[in-house]
Residue, then its C-alpha position, 0 to 999 in steps of 0.5 A: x489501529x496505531x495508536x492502540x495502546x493495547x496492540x502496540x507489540x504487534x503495530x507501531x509507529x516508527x521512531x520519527x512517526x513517520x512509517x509504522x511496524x508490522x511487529x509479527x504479521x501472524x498475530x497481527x492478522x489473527x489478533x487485530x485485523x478481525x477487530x478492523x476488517x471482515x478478514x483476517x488475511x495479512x495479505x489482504x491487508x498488505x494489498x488494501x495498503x497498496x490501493x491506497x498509496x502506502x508502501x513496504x519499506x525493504x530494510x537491511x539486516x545485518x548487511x543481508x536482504x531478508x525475506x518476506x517469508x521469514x518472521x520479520x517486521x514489516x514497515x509500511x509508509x505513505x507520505x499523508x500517514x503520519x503520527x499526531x497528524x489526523x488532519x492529512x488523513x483526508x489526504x489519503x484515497x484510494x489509487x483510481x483504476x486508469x484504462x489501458x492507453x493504446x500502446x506507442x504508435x499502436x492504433x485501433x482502426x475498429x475503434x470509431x473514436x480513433x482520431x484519424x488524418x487524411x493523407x493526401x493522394 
């Protein structure tokens, strides 16, 4: 989806290639999402890039943060997506759901798989 030459004024890489631009996240999701996806929710995307490790990058403008509601680029970076590197594309899978560890010092009593240890009367 990057590398298409033919969407490259919605997505493209950055300069160093290490990060790519969301150029105008509207027409992104109704122009090409539809053509990768069974949607066309930039949110939905956003969110899969989150599942599988990616990051938002936040940017500065003119020394002031800018909004996600305003019409601005987004640029999104994982440390196994770069350009010209597709063989680090194995590298990237998506986050395993972990279970909820017991809160510090909280034990579950009902629980019979709570270790348990005998203090002596």
């Amino acid at each position: 989806m990057v590398n298409d030459d033919k969407d490259r004024d919605l997505i493209c890489w950055s300069d160093a290639g290490d990060s790519f631009f969301v150029l105008d996240h509207e027409r992104f999701a109704r122009e090409v999402l539809g053509h990768w996806f069974k949607h066309q929710r930039f949110s939905s995307f956003v969110r899969q890039l989150n599942m599988y490790g990616f990051h938002k990058i936040p940017h500065l403008q003119q020394g002031v943060l800018r909004s996600d509601s305003d019409t601005e680029y987004w640029n999104f970076s994982h440390p196994n997506f770069r350009r010209d590197q597709p063989d680090l594309l194995c590298l990237i899978q998506r986050k395993k759901q972990s279970t909820a560890a017991p809160q510090d010092g909280v034990v579950n009593l009902r629980d019979p798989n709570t270790p348990t240890s005998h203090v002596p009367d």
